[in-house]
C-alpha positions, 0 to 999 in steps of 0.5 A: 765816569771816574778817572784815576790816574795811574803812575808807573815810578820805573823808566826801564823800558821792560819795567814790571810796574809800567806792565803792572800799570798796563794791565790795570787799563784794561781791568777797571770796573765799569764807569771807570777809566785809568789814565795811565802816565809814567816819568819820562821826561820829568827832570830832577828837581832844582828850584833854580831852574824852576826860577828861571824856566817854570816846570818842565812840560811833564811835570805840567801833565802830569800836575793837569791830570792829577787835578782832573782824576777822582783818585791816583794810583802808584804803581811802585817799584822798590829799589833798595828796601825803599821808594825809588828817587826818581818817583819820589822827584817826581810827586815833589815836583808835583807839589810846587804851585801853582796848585802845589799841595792842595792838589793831592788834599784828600784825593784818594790814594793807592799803592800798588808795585811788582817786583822779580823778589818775593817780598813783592813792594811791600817796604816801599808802600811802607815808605810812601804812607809818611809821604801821602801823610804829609801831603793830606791823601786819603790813602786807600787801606782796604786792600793791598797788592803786591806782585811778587816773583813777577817776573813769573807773573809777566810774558817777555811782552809784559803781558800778565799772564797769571789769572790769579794775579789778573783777578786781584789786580781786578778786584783790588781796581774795583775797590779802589774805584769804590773808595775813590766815589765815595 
């Protein structure tokens, strides 16, 4: 079975990225799981309290499940033209050791986000290429998707309901787990 490990970088509640994530659950090839987490409960990050108390439990989930995956998808908003803080935070929190940096070493990696704009994630998946860089992924340049208008793409339950939207989330999932067997 590959496991890939889902992070939604949004804490709204109605987030489109967290119902972006919830969809790809439910479309993975078969042979496949996502294990789907988003950053709730991750503080900032602030090495005096790391010092004095260690890494919060979150960081610690999220860090355990890293190490298990065969690759990591992020599911990332953009907030200003660019990739939001509280994601990044928690990916920087992730890097400390134990495990530290080694555990992102050559795992496969791939962007995917949602927004309301009809430039869809498109900066801020620019942004995290520099960042996957420095931490050694394997990103996953075979595909890209990015869900604009989505607000167009998602009921007010947060459930996709466009078929042409579902069907490349499908297909880019079925790459990306190809990719992240190899």
């Amino acid at each position: 079975m590959t496991t890939i490990l889902g992070l939604s970088g949004s804490l709204r509640a109605g987030s489109l990225n967290t119902a972006l994530l919830r969809t790809a659950v439910g479309l993975m090839p078969e042979g496949a799981r996502l294990d789907a987490h988003t950053l709730h409960g991750v503080p900032l990050f602030n090495e005096d309290d790391e010092t004095a108390h260690g890494a919060p439990a979150p960081v610690t989930a999220l860090k355990e499940a890293l190490k298990a995956a065969d690759g990591l998808l992020l599911v990332t908003p953009e907030y200003n033209n660019g990739i939001p803080g509280v994601f990044k935070n928690a990916i920087d929190w992730m890097t400390r050791k134990p495990g530290g940096t080694d555990l992102f070493q050559g795992k496969p990696v791939a962007l995917i986000g949602a927004s309301p704009g009809g430039f869809g994630t498109i900066l801020a998946q620019d942004m995290w290429l520099s960042v996957l860089r420095t931490l050694g992924t394997r990103p996953y340049f075979e595909g890209r998707l990015m869900v604009s208008r989505a607000t167009e793409v998602f009921d007010s339950e947060g459930r996709m309901s466009d078929a042409k939207t579902e069907s490349r989330l499908r297909d880019f999932l079925a790459g990306f787990t190809e990719f992240a067997r190899r």
